[in-house]
VMD Tcl script that builds the backbone (N, CA, C; Angstrom):
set m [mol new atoms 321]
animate dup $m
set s [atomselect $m all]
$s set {name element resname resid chain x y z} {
  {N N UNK 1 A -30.244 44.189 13.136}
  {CA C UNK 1 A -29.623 44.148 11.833}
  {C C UNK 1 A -28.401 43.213 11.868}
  {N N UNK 2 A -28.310 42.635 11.016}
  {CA C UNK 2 A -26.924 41.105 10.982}
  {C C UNK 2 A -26.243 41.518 9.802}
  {N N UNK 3 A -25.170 41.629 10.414}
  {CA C UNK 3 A -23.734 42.122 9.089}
  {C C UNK 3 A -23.143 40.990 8.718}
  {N N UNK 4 A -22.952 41.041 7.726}
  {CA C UNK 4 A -22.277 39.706 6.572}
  {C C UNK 4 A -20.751 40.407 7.058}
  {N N UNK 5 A -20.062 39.063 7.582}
  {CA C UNK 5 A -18.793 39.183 7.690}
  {C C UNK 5 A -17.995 38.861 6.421}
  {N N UNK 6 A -18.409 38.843 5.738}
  {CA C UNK 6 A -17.590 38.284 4.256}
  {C C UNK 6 A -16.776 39.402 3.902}
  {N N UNK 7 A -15.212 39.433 3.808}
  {CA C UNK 7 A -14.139 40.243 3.346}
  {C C UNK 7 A -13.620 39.709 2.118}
  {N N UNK 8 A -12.710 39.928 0.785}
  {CA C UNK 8 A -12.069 39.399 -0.015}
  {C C UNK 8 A -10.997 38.426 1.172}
  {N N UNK 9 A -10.548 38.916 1.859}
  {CA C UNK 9 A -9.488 37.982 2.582}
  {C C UNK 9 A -9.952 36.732 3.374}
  {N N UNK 10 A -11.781 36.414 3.971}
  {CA C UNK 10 A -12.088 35.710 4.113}
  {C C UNK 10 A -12.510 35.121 3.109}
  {N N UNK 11 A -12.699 34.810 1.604}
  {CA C UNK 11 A -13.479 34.335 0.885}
  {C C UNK 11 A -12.048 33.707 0.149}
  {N N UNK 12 A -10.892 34.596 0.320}
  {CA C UNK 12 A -9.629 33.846 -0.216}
  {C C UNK 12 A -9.090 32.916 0.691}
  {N N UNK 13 A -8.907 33.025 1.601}
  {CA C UNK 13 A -8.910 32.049 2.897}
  {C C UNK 13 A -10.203 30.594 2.388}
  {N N UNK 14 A -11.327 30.989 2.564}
  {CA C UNK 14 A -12.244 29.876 2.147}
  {C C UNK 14 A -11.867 28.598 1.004}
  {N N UNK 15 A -11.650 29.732 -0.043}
  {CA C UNK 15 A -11.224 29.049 -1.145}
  {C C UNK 15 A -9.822 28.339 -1.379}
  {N N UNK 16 A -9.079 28.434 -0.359}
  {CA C UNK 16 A -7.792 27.713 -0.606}
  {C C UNK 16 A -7.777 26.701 0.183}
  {N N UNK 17 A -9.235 27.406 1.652}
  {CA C UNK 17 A -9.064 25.986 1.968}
  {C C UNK 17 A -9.924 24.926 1.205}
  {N N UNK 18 A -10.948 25.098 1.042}
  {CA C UNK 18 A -11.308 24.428 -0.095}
  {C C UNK 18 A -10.881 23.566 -1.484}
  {N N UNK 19 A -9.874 24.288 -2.042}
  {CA C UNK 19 A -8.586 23.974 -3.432}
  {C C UNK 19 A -7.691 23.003 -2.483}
  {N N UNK 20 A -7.401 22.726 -0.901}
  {CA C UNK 20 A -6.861 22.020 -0.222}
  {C C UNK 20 A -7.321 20.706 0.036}
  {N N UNK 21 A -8.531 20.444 -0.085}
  {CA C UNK 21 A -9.148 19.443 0.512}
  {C C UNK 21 A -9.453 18.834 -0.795}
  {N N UNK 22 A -9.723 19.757 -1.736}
  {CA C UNK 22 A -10.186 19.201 -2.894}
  {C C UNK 22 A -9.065 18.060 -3.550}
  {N N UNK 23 A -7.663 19.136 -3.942}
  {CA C UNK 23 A -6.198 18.013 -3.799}
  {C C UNK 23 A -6.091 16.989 -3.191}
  {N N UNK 24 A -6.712 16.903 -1.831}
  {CA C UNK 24 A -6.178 16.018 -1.101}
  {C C UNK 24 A -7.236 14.879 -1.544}
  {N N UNK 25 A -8.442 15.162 -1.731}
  {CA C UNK 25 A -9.536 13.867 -1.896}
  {C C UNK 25 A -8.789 13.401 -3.803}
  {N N UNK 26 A -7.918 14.153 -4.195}
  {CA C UNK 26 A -7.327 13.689 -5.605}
  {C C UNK 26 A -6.593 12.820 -5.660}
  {N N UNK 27 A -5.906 12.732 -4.160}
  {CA C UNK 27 A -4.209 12.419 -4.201}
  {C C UNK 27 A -2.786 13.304 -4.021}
  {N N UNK 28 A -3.178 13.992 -4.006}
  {CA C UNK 28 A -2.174 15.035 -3.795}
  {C C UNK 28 A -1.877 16.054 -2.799}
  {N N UNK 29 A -0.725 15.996 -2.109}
  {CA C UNK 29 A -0.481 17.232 -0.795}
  {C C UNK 29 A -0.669 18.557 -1.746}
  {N N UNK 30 A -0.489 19.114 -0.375}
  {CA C UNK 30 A -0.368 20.804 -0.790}
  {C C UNK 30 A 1.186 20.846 -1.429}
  {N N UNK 31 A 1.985 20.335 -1.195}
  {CA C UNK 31 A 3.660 20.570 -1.940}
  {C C UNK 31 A 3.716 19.841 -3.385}
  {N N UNK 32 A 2.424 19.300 -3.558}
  {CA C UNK 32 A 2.672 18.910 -5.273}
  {C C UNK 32 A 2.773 17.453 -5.308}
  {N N UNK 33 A 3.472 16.653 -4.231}
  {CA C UNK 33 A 3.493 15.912 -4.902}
  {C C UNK 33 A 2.786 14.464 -4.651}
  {N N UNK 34 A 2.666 13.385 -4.812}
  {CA C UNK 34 A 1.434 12.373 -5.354}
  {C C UNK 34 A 1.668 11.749 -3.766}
  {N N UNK 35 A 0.219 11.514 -3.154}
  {CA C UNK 35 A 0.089 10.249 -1.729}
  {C C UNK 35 A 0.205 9.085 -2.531}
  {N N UNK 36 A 0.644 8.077 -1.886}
  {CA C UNK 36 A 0.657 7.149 -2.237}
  {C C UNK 36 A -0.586 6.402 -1.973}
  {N N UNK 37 A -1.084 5.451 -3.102}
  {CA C UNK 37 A -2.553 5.016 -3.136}
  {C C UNK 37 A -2.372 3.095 -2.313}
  {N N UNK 38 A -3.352 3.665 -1.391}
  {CA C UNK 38 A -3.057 2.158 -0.337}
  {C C UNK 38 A -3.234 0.735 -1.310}
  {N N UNK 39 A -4.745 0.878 -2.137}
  {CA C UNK 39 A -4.848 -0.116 -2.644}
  {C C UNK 39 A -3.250 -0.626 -3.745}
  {N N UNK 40 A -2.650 0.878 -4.216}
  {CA C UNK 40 A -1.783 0.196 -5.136}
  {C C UNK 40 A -0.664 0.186 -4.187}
  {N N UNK 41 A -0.253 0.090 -3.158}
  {CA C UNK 41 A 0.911 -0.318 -2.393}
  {C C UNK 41 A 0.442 -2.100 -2.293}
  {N N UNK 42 A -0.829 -2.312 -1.883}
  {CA C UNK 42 A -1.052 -3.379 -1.625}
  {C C UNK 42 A -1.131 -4.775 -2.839}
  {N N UNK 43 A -1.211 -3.956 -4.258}
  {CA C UNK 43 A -1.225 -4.373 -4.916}
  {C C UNK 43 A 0.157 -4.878 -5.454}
  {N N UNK 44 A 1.067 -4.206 -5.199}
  {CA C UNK 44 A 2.522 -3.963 -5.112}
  {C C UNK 44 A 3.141 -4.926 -4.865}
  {N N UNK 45 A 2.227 -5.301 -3.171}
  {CA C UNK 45 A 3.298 -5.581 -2.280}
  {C C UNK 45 A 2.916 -7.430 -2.627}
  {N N UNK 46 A 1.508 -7.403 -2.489}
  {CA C UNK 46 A 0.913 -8.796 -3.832}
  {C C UNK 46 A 1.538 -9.493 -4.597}
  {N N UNK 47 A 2.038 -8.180 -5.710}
  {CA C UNK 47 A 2.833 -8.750 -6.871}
  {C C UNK 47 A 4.026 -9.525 -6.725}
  {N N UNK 48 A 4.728 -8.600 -5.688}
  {CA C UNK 48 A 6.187 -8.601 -5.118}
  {C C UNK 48 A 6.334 -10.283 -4.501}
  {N N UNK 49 A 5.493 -10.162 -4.179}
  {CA C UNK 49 A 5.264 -11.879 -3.425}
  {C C UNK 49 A 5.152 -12.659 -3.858}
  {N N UNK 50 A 4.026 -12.291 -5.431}
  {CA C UNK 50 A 4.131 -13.494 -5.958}
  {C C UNK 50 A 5.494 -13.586 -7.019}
  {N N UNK 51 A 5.711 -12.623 -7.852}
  {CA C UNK 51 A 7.043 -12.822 -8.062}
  {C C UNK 51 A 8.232 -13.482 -7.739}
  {N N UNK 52 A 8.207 -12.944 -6.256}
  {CA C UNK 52 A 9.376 -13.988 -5.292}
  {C C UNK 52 A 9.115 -15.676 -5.197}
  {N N UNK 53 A 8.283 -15.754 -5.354}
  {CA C UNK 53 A 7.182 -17.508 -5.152}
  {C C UNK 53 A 7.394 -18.052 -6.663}
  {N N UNK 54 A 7.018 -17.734 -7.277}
  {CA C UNK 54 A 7.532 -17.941 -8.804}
  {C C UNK 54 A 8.984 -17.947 -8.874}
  {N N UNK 55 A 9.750 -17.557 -8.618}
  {CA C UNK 55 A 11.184 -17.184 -8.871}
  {C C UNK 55 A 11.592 -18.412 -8.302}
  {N N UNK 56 A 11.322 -18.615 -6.515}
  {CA C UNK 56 A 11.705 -19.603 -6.063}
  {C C UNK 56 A 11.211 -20.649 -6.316}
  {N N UNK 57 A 9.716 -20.826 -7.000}
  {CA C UNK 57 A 9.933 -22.290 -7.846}
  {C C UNK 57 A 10.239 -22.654 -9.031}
  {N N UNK 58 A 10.541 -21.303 -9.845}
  {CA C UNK 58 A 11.427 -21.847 -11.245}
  {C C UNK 58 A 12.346 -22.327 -11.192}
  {N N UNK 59 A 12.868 -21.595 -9.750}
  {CA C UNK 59 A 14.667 -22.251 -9.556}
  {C C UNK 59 A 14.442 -23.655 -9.314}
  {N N UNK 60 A 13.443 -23.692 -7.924}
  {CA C UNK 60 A 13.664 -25.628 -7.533}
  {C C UNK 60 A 13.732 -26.508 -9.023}
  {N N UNK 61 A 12.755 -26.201 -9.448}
  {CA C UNK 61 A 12.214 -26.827 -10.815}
  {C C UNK 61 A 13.415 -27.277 -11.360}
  {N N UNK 62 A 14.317 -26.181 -11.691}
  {CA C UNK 62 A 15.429 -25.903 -12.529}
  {C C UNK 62 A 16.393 -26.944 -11.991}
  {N N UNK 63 A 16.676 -26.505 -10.311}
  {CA C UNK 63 A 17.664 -27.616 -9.862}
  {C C UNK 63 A 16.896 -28.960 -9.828}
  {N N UNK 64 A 15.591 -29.448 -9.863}
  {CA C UNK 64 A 15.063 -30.862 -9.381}
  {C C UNK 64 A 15.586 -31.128 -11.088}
  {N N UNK 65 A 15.763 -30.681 -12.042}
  {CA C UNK 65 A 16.088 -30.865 -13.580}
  {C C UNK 65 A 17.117 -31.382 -13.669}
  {N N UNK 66 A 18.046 -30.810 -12.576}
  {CA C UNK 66 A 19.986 -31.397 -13.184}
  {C C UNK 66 A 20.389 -29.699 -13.459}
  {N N UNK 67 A 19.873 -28.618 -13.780}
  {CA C UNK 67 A 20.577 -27.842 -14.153}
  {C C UNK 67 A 21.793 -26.933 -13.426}
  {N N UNK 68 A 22.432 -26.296 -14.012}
  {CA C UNK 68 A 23.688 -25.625 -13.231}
  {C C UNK 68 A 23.249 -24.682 -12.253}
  {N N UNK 69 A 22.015 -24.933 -10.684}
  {CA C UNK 69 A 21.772 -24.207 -10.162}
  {C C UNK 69 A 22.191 -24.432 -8.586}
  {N N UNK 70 A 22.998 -23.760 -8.044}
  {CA C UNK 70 A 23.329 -23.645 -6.608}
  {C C UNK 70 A 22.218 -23.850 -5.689}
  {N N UNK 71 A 22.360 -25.100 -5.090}
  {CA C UNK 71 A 21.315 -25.333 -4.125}
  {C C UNK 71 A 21.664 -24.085 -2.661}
  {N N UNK 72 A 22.523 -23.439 -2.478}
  {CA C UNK 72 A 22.236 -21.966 -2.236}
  {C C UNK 72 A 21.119 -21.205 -2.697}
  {N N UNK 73 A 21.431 -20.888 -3.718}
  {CA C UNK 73 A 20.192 -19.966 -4.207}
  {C C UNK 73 A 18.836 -20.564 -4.330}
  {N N UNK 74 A 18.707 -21.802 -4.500}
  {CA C UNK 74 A 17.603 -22.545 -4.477}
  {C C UNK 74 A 16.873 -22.265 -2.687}
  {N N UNK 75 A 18.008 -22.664 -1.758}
  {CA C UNK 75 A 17.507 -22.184 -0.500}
  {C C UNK 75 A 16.799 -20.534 -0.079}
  {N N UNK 76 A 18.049 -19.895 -0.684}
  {CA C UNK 76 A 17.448 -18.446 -0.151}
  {C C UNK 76 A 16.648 -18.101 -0.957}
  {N N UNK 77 A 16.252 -18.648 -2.426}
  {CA C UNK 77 A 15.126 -18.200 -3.119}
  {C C UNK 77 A 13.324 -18.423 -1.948}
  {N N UNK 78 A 13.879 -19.988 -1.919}
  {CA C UNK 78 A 12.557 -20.248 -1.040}
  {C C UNK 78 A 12.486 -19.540 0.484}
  {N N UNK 79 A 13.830 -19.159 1.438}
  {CA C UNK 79 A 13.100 -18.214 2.187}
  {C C UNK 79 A 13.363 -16.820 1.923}
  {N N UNK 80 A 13.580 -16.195 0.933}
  {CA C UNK 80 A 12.928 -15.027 0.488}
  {C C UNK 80 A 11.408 -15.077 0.537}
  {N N UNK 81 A 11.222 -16.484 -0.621}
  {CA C UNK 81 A 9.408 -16.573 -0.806}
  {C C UNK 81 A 8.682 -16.273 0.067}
  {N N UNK 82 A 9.071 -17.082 1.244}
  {CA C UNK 82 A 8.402 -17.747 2.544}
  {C C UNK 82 A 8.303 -16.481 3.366}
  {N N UNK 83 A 9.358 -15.346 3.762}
  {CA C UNK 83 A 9.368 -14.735 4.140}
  {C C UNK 83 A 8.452 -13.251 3.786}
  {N N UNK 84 A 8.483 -13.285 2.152}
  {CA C UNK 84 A 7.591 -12.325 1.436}
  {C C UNK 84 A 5.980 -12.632 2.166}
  {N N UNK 85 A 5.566 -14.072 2.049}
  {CA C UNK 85 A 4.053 -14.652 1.899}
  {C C UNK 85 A 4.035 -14.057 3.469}
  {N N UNK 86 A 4.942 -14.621 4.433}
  {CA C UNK 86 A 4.782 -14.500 5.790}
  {C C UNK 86 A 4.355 -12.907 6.289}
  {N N UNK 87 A 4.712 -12.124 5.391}
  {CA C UNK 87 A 5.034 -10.503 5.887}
  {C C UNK 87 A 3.825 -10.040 5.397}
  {N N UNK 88 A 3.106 -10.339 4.252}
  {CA C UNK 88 A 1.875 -9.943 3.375}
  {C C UNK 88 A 0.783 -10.713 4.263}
  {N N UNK 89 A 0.873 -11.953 4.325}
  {CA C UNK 89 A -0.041 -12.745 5.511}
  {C C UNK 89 A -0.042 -11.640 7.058}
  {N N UNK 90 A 0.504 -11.262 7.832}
  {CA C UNK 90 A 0.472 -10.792 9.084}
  {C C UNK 90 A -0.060 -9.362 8.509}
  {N N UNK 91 A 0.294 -8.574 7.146}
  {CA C UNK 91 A -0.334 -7.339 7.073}
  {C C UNK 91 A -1.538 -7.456 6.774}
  {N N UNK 92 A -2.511 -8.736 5.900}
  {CA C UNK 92 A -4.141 -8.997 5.499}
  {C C UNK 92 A -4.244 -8.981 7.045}
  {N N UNK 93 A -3.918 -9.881 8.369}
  {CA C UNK 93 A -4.516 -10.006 9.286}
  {C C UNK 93 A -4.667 -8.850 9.971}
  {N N UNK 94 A -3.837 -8.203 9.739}
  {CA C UNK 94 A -3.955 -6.498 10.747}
  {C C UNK 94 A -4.476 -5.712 9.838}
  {N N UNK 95 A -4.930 -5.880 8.937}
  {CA C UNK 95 A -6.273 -4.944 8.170}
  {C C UNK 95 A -7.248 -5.527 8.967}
  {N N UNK 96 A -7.488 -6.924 8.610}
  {CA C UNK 96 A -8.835 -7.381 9.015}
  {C C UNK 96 A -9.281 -7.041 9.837}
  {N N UNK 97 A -7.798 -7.695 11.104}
  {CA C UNK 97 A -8.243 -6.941 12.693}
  {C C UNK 97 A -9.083 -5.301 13.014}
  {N N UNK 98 A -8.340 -4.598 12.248}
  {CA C UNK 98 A -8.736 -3.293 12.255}
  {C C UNK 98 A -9.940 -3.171 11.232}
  {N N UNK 99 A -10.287 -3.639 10.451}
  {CA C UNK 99 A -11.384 -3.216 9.957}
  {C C UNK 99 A -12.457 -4.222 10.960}
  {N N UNK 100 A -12.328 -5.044 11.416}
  {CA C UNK 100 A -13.488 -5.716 12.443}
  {C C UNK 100 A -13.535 -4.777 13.383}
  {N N UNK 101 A -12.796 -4.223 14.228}
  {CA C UNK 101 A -12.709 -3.057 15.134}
  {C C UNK 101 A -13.246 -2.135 15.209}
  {N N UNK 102 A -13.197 -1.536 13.690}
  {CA C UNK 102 A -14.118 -0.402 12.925}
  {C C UNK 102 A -15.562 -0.523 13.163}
  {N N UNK 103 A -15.844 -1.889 12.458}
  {CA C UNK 103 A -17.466 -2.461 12.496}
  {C C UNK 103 A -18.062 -2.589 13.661}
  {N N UNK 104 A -17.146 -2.908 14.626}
  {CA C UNK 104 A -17.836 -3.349 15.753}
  {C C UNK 104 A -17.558 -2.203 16.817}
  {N N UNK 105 A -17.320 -1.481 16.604}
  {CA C UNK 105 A -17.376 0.113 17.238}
  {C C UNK 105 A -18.930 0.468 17.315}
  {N N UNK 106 A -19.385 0.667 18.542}
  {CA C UNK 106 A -21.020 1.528 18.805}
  {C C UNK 106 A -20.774 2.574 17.860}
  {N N UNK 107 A -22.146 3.084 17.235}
  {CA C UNK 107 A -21.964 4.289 16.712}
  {C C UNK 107 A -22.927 5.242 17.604}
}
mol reanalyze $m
mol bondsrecalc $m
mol representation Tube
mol addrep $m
């Protein structure tokens, strides 16, 4: 004869872990509040770059014009840029790396 171990305290146990995993495939910890979503960090971090790249060539633009712009800021605009592209460039390559790694793992 086989006894069903099922108690209210195992089936509440079940279910929270369950309501746990479920949150988590949503976005959300158990404390409420939001994971951050990779694609939109990356999208972020995209924007952020190109923003900075734009910025630093409105300025050149501005100073190659004659206008009242500090070839200071014209400099650190462009290595802000340079430095943004450089930092987003080395993070695509260490995805890649790691997702080739992934693929080429025996299964």
């Amino acid at each position: 004869m086989i006894e069903k171990a099922t108690s209210a305290a195992s089936i509440a146990s079940m279910l929270k872990t369950l309501q746990s995993h479920a949150s988590q495939a949503q976005g959300i910890q158990d404390d409420g509040t939001a994971k951050a979503d990779f694609s939109a960090l990356i999208r972020q971090a995209v924007g952020n770059t190109n923003s900075a790249q734009m910025d630093a060539q409105n300025t050149t633009a501005a100073f190659e014009r004659g206008e009242a712009v500090p070839l200071t800021d014209v400099v650190m605009k462009m290595q802000k840029a340079s430095l943004s592209f450089e930092a987003t460039l080395q993070v695509r390559n260490k995805v890649l790396k790691a997702y080739e790694d992934v693929m080429n793992m025996p299964v």
